[in-house]
C-alpha positions in Angstrom: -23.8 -45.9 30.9 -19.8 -46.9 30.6 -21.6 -51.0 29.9 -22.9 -49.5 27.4 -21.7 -50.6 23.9 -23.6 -49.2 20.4 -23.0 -50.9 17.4 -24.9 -49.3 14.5 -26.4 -51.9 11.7 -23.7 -52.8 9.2 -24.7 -53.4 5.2 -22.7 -55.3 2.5 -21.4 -52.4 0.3 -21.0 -54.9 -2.7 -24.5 -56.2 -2.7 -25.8 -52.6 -2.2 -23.8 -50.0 -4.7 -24.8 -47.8 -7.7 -24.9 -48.8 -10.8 -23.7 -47.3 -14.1 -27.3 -47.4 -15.7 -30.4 -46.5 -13.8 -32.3 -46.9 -16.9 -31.1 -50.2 -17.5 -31.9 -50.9 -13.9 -35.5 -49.8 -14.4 -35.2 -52.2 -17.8 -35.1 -55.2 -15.6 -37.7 -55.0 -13.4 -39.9 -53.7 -16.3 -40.3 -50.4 -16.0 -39.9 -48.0 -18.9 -37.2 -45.3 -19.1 -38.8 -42.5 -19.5 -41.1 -43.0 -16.2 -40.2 -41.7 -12.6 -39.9 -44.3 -10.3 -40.4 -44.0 -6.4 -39.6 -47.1 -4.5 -40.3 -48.5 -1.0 -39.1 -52.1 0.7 -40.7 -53.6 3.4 -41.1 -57.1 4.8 -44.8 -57.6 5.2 -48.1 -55.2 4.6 -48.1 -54.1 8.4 -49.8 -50.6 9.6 -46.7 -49.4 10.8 -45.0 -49.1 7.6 -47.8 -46.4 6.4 -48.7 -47.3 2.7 -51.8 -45.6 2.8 -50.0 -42.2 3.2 -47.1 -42.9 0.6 -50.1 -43.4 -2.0 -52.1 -40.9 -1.1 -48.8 -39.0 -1.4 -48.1 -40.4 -5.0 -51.8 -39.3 -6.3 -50.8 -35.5 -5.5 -47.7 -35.8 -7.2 -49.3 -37.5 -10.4 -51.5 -34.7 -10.6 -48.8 -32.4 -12.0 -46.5 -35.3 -13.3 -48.0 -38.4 -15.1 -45.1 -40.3 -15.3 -44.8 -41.4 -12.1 -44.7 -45.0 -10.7 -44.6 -46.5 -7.5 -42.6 -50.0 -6.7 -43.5 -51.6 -3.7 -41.3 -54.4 -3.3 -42.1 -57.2 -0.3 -44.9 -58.1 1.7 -45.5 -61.7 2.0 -49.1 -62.6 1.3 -50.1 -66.1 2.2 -53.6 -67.8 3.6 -52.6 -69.1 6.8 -53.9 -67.6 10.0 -50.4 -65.6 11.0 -50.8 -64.7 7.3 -54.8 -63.1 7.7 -53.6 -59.3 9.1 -51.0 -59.3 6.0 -54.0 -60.1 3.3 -56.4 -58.1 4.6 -54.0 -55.0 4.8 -52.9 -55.9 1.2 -56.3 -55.6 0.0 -56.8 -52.6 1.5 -54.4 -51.1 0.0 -55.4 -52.2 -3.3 -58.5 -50.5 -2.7 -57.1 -47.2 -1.7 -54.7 -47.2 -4.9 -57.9 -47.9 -7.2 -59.8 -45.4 -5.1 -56.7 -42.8 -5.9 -56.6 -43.7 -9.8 -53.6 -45.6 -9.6 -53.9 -48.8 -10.6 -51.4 -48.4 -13.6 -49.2 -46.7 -11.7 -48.8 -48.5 -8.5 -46.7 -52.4 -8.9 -46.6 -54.4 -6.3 -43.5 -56.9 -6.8 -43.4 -59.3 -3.7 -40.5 -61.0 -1.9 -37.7 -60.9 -3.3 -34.5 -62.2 -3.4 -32.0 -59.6 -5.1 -33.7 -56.7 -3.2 -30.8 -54.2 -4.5 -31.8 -54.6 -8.4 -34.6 -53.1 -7.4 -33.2 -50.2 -5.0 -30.7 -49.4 -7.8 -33.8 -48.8 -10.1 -35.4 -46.9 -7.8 -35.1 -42.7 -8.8 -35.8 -41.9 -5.0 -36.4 -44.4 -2.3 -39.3 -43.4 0.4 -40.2 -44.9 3.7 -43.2 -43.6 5.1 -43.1 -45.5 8.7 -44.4 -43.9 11.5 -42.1 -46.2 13.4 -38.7 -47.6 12.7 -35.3 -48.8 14.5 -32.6 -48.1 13.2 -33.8 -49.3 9.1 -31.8 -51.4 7.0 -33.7 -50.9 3.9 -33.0 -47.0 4.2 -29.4 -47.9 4.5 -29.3 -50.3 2.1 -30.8 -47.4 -0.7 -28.3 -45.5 0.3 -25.9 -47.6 -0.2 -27.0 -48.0 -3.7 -26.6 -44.1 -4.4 -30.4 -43.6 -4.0 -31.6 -40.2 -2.8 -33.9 -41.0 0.4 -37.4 -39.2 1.6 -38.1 -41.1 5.5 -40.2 -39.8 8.0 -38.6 -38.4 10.9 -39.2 -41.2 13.3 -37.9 -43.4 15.3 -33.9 -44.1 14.1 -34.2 -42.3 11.3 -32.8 -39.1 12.3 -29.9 -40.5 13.2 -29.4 -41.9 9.5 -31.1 -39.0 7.9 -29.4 -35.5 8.1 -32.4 -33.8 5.9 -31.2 -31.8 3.3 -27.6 -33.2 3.7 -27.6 -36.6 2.5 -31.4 -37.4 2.8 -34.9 -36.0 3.3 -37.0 -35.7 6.1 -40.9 -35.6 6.3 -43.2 -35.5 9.4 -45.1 -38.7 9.6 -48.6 -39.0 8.2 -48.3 -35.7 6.2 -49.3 -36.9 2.8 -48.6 -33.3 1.4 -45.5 -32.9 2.7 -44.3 -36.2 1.7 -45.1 -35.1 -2.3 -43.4 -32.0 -2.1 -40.7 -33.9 -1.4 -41.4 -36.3 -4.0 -41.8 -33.2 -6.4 -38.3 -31.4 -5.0 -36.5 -34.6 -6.1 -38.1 -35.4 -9.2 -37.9 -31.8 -10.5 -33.7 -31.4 -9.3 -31.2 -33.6 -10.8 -28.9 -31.4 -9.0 -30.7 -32.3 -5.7 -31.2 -35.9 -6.0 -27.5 -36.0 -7.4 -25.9 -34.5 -4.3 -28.0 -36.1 -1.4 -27.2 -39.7 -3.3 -23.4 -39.1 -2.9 -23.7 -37.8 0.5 -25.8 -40.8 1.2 -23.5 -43.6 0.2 -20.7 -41.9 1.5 -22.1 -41.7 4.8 -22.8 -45.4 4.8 -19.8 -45.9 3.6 -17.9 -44.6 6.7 -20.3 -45.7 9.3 -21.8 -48.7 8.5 -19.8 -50.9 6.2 -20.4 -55.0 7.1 -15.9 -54.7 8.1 -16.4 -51.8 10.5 -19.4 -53.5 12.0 -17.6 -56.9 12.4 -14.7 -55.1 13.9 -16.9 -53.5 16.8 -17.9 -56.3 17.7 -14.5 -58.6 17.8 -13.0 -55.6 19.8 -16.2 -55.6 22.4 -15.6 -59.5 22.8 -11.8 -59.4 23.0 -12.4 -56.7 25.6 -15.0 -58.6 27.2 -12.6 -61.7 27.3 -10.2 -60.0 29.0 -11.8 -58.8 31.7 -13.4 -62.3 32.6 
């Protein structure tokens, strides 16, 4: 255990911050101001990220709010043969969204390069894995002061104190993901307080400096005792 050295995941606090204007935000990626966006970032259409359960999630919260959208933002969709799991799984969950009445309420953006415009437009960021590490994307959201709904797998508890500066969901839970949805949507209040808890937290434990510092210190160390 003493050879033992954890360095948690640093993020770039000036890429990733709040802005002044989440409605301007929401302007730029085309998405009107009076609708409810939840948001999600992942880097290809994969099983283990769980779409299936964040729409089926989004259909039970549109039935008592209409305004809601969804942006799903990455998955690279090509026609090679490393590329055939990703289509397929993207059409899928085409499917399912038409299947759950919502087409006009579901986007599906792409790569991207300037991933935090979109985070920063985001009302509430959800990740719906039933797997992760230790997740940059949840980081980087909160970095941008937006409220987070994970499932409690994986790293994510460590990241996610639920109800502090975060909120946790069991995995696969469809229902309980959209109460949480709904608990966010209907408290400004709420989603106000877990958004400052949430970039303060990444402020003081996983800034780029203090991540670059642990690891000059480990090498110096390491240098020494050669």
């Amino acid at each position: 255990p003493q050879k033992i050295k954890v360095i948690h995941n640093g993020i770039d606090l000036e890429q990733f911050r709040p802005v002044k204007s989440r409605s301007e935000a929401k302007a730029k990626i085309g998405i009107k101001e009076n609708h409810f966006l939840f948001g999600t970032v992942i880097g290809s259409f994969r099983p283990v990220k769980d779409l299936p359960t964040l729409l089926r999630a989004l259909a039970i919260v549109k039935r008592k709010y209409e305004n809601v959208r969804l942006a799903i933002v990455g998955g690279r969709i090509g026609t090679s043969d490393t590329d055939e799991g990703n289509a397929k799984y993207y059409s899928e969950l085409k499917i399912l969204s038409d299947q759950l009445s919502l087409t006009n309420s579901v986007k599906f953006y792409g790569p991207q390069d300037a991933v935090e415009q979109y985070m920063q437009a985001f009302d509430v960021y959800v990740n719906s894995s039933v797997y992760e590490g230790m997740s940059n994307t949840i980081l980087e959201a909160m970095g941008c002061g937006t409220p987070v709904i994970a499932t409690n797998v994986g790293g994510t508890p460590v990241i996610i104190r639920s109800g502090f500066n975060g909120l946790l969901v069991p995995h696969k839970a469809a229902e309980k993901m959209a109460q949480a949805m709904i608990d966010f949507l209907e408290s400004s209040d709420l989603r106000g307080d877990l958004s400052k808890e949430g970039r303060r937290y990444v402020e003081l434990f996983h800034c780029n400096e203090n991540f670059i510092k642990a690891h000059e210190e480990l090498y110096m160390r390491l240098c020494d005792q050669a």
